[in-house]
C-alpha positions in Angstrom: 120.1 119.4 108.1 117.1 120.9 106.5 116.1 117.1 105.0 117.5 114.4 102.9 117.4 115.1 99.0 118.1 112.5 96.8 121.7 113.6 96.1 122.5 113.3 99.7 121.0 109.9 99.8 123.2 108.9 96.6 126.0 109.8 98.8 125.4 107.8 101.5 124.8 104.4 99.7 127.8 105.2 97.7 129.4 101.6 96.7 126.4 99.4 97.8 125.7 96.3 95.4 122.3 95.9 95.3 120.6 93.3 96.0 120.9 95.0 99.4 119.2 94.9 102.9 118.2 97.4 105.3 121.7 96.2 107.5 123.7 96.6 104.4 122.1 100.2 103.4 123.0 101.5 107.3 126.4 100.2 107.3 127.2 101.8 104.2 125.5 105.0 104.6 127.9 104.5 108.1 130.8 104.1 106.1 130.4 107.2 103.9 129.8 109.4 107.2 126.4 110.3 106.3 124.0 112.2 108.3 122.3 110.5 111.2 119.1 111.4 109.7 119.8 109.2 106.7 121.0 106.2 108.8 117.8 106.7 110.8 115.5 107.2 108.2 117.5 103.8 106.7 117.1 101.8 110.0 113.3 102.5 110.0 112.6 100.9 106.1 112.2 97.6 108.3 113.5 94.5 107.0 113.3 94.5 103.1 115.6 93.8 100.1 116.0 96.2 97.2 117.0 95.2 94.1 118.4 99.0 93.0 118.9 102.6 94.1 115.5 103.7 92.9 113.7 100.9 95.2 115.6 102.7 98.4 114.7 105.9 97.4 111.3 105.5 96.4 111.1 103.9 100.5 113.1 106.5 101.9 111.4 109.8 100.6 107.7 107.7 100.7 107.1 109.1 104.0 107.9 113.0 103.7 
């Protein structure tokens, strides 16, 4: 996979109900078979609770 983009990140956290966890963003990205890249990307956010999408993605793509 060349990276995440924020469509594919969409994907993966398809159905979550926010407030959500790190735990509940991992096992739904599970769920939706997504990349490991985004389930490890996910797992390293540390212990934090989002109140939306844009919260997650503003962690996730911090760091590229």
């Amino acid at each position: 996979m060349a990276g995440i983009t924020p469509p594919d990140l969409q994907k993966a956290l398809h159905g979550v109900e926010y407030p959500a966890g790190t735990d509940d963003l991992r096992k739904a990205a599970e769920k939706n078979h997504a990349p490991k890249e985004i389930t490890e990307r996910i797992s390293h956010l540390g212990k934090k609770k989002f109140e939306n999408p844009a919260e997650v993605s503003k962690a996730v793509f911090r760091d590229k």
